[in-house]
C-alpha positions as CSV (number, residue, x, y, z in Angstrom):
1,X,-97.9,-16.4,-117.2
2,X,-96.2,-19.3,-119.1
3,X,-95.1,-22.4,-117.4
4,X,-90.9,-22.1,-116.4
5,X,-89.3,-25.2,-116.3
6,X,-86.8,-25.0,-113.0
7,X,-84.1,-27.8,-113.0
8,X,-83.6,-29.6,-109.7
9,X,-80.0,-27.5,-109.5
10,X,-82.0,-24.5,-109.7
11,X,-81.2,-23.7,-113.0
12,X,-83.7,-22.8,-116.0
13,X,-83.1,-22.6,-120.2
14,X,-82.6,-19.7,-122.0
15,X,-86.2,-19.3,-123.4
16,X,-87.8,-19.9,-120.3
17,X,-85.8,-17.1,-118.2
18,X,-86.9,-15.4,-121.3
19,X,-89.9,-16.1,-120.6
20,X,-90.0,-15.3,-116.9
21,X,-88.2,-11.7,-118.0
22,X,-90.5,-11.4,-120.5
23,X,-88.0,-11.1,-123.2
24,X,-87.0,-12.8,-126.5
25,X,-84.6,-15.7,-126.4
26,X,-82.6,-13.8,-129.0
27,X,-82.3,-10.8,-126.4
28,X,-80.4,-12.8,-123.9
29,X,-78.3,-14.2,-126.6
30,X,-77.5,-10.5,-127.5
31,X,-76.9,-9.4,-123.9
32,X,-74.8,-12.9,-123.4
33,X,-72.4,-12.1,-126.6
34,X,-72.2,-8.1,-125.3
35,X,-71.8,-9.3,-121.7
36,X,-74.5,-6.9,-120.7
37,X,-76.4,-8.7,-118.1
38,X,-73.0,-10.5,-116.2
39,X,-73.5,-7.9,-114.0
40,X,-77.0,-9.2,-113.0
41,X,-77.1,-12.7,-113.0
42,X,-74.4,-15.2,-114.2
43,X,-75.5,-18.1,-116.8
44,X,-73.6,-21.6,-117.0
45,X,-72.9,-23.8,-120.4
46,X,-74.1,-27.2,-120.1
47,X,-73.4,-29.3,-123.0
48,X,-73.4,-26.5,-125.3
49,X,-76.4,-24.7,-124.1
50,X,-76.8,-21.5,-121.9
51,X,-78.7,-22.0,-118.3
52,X,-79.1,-18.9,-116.2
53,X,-79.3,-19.4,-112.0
54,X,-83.1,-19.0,-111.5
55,X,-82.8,-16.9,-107.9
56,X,-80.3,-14.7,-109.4
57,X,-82.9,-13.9,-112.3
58,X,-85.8,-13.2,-109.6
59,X,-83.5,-11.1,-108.0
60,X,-82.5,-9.3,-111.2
61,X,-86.6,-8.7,-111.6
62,X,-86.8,-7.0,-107.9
């Protein structure tokens, strides 16, 4: 498995928890503009860009 990057806050990029779900970037930016995966794990917008909570996503995964 590729390397994730996991801010200190516990937060990770886009393409890495793309990545870690092994998914497309362009996925979660579908799911993000549908709303589809709010349900599962909430993302935050830091200086323009999308971060997802990493625990929430390992959680999503089990």
């Amino acid at each position: 498995m590729e390397e994730i990057r996991v801010l200190p806050c516990g937060l990770v990029s886009r393409s890495d928890a793309a990545k870690y779900l092994g998914l497309k970037p362009n996925t979660l930016a579908t799911w993000n503009s549908s709303g589809k995966h709010e349900e599962f794990f909430e993302k935050k917008f830091i200086g323009g860009r999308v971060f997802y909570d990493f625990e929430k996503i390992k959680s999503f995964i089990e």
